[in-house]
PDB file of N, CA, C and O in Angstrom:
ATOM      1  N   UNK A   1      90.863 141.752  85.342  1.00  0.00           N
ATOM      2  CA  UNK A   1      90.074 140.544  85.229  1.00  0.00           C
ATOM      3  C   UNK A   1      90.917 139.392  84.676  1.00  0.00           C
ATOM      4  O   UNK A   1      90.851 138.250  85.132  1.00  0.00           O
ATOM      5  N   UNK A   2      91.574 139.695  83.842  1.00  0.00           N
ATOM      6  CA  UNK A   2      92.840 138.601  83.393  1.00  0.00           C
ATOM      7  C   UNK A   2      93.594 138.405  84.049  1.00  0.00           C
ATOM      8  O   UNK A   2      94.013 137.312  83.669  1.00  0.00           O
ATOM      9  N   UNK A   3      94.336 138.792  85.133  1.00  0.00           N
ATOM     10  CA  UNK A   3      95.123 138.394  86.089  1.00  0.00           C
ATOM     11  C   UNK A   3      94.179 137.404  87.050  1.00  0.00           C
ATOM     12  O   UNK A   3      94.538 136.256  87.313  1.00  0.00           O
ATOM     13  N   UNK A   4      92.987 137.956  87.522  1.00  0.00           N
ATOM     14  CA  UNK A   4      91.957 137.095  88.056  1.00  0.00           C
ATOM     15  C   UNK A   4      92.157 135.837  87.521  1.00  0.00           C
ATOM     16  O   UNK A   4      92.797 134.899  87.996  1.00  0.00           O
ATOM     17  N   UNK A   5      91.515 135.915  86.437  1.00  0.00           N
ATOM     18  CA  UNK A   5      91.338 134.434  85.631  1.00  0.00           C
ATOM     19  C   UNK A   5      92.847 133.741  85.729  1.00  0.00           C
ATOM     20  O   UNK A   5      92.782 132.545  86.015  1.00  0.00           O
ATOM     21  N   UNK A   6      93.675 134.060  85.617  1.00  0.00           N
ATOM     22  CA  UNK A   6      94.910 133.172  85.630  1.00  0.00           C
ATOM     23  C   UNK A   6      95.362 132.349  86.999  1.00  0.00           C
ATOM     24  O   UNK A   6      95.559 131.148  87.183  1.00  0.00           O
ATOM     25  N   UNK A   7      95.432 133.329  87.755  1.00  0.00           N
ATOM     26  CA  UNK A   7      95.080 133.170  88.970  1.00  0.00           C
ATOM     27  C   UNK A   7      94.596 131.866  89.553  1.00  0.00           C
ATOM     28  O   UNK A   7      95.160 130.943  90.140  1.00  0.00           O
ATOM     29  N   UNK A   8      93.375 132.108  89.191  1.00  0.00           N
ATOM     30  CA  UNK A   8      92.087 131.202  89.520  1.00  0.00           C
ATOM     31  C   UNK A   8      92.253 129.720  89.158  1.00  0.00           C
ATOM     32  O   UNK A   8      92.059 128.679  89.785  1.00  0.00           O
ATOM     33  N   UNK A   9      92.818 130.093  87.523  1.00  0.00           N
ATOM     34  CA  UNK A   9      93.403 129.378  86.882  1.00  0.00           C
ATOM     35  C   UNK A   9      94.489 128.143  87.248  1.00  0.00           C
ATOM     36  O   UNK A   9      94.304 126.948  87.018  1.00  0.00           O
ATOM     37  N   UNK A  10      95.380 128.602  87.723  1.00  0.00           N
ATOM     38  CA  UNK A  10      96.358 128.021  87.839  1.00  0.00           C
ATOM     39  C   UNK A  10      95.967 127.229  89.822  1.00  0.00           C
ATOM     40  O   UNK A  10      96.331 126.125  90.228  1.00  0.00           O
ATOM     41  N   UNK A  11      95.317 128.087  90.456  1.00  0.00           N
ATOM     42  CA  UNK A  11      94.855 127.812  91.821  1.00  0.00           C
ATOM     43  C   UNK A  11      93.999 126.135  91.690  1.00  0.00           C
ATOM     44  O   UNK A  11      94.087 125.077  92.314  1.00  0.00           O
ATOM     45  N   UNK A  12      93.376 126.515  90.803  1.00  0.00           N
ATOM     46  CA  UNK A  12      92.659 124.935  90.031  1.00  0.00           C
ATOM     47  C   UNK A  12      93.440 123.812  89.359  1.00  0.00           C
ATOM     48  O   UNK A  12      93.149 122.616  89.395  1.00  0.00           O
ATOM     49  N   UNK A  13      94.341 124.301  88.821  1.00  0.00           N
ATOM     50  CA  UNK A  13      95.817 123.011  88.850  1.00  0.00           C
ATOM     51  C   UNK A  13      96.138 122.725  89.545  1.00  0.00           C
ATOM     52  O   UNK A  13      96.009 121.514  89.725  1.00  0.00           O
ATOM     53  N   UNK A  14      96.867 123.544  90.619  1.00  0.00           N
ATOM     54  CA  UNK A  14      97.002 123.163  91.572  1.00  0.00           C
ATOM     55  C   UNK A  14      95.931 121.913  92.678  1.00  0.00           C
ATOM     56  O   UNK A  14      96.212 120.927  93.359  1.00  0.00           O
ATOM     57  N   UNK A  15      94.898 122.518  92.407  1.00  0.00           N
ATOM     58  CA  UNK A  15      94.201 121.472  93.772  1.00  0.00           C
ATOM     59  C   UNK A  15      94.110 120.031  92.649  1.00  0.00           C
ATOM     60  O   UNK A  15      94.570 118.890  92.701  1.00  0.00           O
ATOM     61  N   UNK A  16      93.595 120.495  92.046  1.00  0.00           N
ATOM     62  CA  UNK A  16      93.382 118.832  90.784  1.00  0.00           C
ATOM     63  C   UNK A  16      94.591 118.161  91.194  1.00  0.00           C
ATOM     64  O   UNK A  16      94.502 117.121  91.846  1.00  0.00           O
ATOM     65  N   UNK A  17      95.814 118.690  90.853  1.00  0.00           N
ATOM     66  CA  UNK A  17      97.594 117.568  90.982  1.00  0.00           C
ATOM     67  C   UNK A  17      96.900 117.348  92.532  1.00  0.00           C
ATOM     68  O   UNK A  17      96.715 116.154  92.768  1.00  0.00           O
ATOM     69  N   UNK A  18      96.560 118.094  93.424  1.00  0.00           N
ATOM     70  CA  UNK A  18      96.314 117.648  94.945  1.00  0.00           C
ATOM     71  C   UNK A  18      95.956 116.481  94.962  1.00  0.00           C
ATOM     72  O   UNK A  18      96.497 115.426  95.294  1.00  0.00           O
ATOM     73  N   UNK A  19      94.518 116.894  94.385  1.00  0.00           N
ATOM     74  CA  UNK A  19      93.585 115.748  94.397  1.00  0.00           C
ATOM     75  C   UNK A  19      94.004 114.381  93.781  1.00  0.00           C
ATOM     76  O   UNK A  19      93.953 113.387  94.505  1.00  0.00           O
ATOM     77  N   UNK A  20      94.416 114.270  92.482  1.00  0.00           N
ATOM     78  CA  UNK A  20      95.187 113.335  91.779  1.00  0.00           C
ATOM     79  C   UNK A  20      95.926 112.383  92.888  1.00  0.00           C
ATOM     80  O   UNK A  20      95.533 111.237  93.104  1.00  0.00           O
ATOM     81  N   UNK A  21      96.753 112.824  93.393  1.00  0.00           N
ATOM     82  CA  UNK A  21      97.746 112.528  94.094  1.00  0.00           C
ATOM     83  C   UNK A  21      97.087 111.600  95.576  1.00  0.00           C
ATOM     84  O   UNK A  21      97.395 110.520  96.080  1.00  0.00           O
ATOM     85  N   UNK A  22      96.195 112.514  95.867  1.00  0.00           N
ATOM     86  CA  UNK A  22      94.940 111.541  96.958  1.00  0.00           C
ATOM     87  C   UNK A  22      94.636 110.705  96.556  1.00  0.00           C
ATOM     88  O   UNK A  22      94.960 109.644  97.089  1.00  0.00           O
ATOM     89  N   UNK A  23      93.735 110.724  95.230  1.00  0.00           N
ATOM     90  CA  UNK A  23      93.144 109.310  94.784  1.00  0.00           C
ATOM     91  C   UNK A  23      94.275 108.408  94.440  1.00  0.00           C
ATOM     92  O   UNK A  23      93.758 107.291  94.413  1.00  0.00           O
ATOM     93  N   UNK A  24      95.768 108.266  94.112  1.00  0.00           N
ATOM     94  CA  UNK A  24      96.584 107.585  93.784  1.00  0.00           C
ATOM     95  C   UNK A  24      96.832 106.825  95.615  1.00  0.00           C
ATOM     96  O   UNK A  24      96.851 105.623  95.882  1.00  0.00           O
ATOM     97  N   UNK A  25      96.992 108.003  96.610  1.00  0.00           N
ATOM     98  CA  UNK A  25      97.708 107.167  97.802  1.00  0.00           C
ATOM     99  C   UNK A  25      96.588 106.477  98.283  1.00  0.00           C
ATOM    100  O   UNK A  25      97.004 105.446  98.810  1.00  0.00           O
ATOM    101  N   UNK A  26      94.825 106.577  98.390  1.00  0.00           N
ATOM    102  CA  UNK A  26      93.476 106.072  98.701  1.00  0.00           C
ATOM    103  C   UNK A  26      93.740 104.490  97.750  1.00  0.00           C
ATOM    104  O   UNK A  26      93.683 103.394  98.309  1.00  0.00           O
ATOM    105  N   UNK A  27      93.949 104.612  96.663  1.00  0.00           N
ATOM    106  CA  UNK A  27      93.627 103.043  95.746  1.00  0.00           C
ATOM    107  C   UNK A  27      95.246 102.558  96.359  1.00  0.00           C
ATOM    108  O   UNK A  27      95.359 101.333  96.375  1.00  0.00           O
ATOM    109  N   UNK A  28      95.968 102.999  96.647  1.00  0.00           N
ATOM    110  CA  UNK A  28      97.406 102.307  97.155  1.00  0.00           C
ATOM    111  C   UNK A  28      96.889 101.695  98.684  1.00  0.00           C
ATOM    112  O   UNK A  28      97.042 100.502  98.943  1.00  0.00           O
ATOM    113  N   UNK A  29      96.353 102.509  99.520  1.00  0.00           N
ATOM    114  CA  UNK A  29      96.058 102.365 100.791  1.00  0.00           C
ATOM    115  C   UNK A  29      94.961 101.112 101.089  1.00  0.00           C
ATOM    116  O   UNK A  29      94.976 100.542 102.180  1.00  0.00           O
ATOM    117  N   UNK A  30      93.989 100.727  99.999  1.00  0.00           N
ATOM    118  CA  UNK A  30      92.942 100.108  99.620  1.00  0.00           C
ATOM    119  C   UNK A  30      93.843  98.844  99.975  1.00  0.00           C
ATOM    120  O   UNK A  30      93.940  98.278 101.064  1.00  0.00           O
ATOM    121  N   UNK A  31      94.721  98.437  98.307  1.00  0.00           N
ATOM    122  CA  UNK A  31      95.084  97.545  97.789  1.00  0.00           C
ATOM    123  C   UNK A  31      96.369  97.179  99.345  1.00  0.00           C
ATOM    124  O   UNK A  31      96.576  95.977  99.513  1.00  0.00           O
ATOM    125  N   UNK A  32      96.807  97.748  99.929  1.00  0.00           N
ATOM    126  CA  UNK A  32      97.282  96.955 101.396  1.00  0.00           C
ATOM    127  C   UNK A  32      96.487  96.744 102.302  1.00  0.00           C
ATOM    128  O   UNK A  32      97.218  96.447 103.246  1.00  0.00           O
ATOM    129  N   UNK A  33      95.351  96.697 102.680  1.00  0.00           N
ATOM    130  CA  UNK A  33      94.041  96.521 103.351  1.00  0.00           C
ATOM    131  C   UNK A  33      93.864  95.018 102.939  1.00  0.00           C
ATOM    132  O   UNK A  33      93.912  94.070 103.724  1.00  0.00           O
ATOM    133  N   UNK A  34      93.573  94.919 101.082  1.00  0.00           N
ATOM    134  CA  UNK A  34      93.087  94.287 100.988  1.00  0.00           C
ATOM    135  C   UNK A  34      94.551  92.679 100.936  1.00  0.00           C
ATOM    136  O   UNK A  34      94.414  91.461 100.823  1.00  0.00           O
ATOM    137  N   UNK A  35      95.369  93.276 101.037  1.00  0.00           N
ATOM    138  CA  UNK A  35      96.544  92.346 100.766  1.00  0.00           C
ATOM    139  C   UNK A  35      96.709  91.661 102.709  1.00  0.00           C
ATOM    140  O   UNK A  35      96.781  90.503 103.121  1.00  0.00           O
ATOM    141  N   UNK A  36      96.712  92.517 103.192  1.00  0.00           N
ATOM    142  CA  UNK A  36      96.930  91.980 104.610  1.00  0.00           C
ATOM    143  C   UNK A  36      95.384  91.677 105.211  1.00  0.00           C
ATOM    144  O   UNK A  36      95.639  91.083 106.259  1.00  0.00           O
ATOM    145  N   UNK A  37      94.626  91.724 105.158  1.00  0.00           N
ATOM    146  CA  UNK A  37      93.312  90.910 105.056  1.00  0.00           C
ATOM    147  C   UNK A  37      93.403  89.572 104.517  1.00  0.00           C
ATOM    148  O   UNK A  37      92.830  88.698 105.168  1.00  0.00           O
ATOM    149  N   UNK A  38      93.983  89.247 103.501  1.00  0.00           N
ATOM    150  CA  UNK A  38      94.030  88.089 102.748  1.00  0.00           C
ATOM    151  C   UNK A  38      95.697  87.521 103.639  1.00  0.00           C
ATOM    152  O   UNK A  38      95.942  86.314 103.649  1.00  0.00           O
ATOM    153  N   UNK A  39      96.163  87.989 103.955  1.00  0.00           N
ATOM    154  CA  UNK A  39      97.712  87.436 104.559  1.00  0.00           C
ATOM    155  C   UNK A  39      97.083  86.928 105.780  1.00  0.00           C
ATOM    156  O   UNK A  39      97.511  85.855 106.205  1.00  0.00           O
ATOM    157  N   UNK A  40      96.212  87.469 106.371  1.00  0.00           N
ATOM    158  CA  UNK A  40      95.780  87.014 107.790  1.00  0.00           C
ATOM    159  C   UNK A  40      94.704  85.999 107.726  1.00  0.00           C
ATOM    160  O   UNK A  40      94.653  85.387 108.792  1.00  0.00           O
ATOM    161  N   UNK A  41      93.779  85.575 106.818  1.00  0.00           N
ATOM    162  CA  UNK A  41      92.931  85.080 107.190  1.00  0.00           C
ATOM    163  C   UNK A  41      93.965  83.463 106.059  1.00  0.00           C
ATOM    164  O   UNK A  41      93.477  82.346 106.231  1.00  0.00           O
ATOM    165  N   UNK A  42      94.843  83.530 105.375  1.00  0.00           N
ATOM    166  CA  UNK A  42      96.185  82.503 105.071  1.00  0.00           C
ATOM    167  C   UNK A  42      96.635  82.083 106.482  1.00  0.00           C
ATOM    168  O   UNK A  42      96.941  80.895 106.590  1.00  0.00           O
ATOM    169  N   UNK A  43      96.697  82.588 107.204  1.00  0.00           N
ATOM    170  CA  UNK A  43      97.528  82.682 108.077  1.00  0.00           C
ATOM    171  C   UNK A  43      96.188  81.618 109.348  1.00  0.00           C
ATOM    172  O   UNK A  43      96.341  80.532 109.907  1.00  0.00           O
ATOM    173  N   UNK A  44      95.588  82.113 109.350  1.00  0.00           N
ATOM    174  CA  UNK A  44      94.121  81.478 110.301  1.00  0.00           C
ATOM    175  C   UNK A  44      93.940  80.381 109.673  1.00  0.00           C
ATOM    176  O   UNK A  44      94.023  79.370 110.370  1.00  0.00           O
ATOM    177  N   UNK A  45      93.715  80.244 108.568  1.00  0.00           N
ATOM    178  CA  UNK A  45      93.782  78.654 108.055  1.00  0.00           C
ATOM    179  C   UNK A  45      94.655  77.738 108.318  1.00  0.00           C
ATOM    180  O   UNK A  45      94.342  76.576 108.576  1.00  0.00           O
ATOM    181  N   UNK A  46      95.940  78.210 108.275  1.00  0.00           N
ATOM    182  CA  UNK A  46      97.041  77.050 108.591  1.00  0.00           C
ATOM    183  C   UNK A  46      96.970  76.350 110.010  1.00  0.00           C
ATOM    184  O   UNK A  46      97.562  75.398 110.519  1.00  0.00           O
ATOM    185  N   UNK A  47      95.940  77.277 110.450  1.00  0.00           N
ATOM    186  CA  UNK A  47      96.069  76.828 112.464  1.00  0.00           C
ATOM    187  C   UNK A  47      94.964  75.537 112.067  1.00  0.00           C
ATOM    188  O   UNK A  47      94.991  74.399 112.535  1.00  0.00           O
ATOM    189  N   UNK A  48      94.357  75.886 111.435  1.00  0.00           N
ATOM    190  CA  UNK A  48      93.652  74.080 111.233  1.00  0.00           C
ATOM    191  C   UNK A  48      92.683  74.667 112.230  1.00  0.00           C
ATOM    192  O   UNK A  48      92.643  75.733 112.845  1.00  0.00           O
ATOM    193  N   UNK A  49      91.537  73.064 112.144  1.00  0.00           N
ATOM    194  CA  UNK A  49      90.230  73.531 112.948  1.00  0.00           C
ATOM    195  C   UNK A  49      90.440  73.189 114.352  1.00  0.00           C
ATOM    196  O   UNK A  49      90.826  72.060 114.658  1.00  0.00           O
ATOM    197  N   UNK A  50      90.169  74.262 115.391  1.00  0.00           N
ATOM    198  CA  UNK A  50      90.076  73.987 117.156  1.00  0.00           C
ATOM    199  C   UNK A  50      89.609  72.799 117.601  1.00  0.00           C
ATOM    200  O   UNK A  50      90.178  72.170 118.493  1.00  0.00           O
ATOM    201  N   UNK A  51      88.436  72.367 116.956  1.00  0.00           N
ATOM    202  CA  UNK A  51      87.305  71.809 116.951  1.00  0.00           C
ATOM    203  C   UNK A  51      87.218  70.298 116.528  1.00  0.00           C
ATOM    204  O   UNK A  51      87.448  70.080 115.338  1.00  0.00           O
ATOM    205  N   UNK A  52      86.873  69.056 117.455  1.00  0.00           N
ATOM    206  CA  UNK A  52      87.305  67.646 116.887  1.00  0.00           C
ATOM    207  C   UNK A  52      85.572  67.957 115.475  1.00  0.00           C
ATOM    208  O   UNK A  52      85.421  67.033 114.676  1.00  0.00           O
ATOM    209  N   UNK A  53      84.754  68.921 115.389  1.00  0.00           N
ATOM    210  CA  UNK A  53      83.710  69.091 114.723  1.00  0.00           C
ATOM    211  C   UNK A  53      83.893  69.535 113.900  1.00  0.00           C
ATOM    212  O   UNK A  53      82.947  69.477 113.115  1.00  0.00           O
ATOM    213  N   UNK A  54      84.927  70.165 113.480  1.00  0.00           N
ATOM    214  CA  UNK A  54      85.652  70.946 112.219  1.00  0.00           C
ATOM    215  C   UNK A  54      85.688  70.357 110.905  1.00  0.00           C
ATOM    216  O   UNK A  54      85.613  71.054 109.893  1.00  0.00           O
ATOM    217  N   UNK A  55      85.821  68.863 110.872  1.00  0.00           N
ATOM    218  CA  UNK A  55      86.562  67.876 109.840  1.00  0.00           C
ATOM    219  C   UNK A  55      84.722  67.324 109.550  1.00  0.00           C
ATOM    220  O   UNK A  55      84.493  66.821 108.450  1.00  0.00           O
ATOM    221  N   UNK A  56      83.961  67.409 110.197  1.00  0.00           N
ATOM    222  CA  UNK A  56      82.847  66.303 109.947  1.00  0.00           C
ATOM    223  C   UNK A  56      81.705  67.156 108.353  1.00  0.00           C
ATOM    224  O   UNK A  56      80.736  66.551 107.895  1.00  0.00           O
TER     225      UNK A  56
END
């Protein structure tokens, strides 16, 4: 039963560092979403309005 438990034990460190490691590359993966979202719609502004209705 003690070999069990260690086992088990250590099988559960293991996935946690897994998991850890997910939620670190998910909030990394987020924060370039949200960086090139904001680069592109910089980027759409500079084109100015299509529209002689844009300015009124």
């Amino acid at each position: 039963m003690k070999k069990l438990t260690e086992t088990w034990n250590q099988q559960v460190k293991t996935l946690m560092g897994c998991l850890s490691a997910e939620k670190t590359s998910l909030r990394g993966t987020s924060g370039l979403f949200v960086r090139n979202d904001v680069h592109t719609g910089d980027e759409l502004r500079t084109l100015g309005p299509k529209s002689k209705l844009g300015g009124l």
